[in-house]
C-alpha positions in Angstrom: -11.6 -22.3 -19.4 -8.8 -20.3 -17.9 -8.8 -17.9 -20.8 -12.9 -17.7 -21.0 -12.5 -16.6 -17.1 -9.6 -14.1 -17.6 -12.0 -12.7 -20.5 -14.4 -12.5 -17.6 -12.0 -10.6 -15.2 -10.8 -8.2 -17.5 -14.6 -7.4 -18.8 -15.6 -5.9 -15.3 -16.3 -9.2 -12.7 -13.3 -7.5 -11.2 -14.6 -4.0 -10.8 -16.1 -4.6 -7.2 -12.8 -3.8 -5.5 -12.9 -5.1 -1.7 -11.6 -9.0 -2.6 -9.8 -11.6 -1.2 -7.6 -11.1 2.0 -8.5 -7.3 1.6 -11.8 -7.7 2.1 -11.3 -10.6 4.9 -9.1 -8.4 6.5 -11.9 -5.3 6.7 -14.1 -7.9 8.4 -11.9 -8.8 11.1 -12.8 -5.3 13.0 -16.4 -5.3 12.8 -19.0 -6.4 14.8 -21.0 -9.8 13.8 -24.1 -8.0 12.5 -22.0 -5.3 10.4 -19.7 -8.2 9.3 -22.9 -10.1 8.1 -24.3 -7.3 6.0 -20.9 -6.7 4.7 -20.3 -9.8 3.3 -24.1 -9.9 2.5 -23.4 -6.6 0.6 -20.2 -8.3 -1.4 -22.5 -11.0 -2.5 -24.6 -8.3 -3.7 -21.6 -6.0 -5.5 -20.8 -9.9 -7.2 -24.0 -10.5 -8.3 -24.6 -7.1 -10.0 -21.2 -7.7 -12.3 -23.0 -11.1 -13.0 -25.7 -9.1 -13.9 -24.1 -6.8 -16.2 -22.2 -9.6 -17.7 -24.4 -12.0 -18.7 -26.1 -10.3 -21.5 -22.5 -9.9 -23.1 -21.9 -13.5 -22.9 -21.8 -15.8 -26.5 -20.8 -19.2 -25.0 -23.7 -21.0 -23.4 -21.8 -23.4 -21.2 -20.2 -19.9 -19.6 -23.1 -18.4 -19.4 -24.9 -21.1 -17.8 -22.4 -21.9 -15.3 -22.4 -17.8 -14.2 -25.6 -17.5 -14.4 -25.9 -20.3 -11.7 -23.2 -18.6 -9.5 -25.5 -15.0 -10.0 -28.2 -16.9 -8.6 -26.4 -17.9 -5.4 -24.8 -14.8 -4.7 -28.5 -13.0 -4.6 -29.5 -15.9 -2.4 -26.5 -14.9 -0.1 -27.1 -11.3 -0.2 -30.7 -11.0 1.2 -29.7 -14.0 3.7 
């Protein structure tokens, strides 16, 4: 499993940039309606690699298991 998600990581679901503490940290200064749209917008960035991924993906079980985690990401980005 660990090396199906470093295969993952290195493949792109990386590429968003603003992660972890990082993007924690940039929240901290912003307002509550421009902190919800941000994170609503990272939910977005993380579904769009899940996007791109998918298609790439031969092992079912991964794909099925990141496929479910695309699907609530776009439920957290419009909400």
């Amino acid at each position: 499993a660990v090396a199906r998600a470093l295969t993952v990581r290195r493949r792109g679901a990386a590429a968003g940039g603003r992660v972890g503490p990082d993007f924690l940290a940039s929240l901290r200064h912003l307002p509550p309606g421009d902190r919800r749209r941000a994170v609503a917008a990272r939910h977005g960035e993380v579904a769009a690699v899940l996007r791109r991924l998918l298609p790439r993906l031969a092992d079912d079980r991964l794909h099925a298991a990141l496929s479910a985690l695309r699907s609530e990401h776009e439920a957290m980005a419009v909400g």
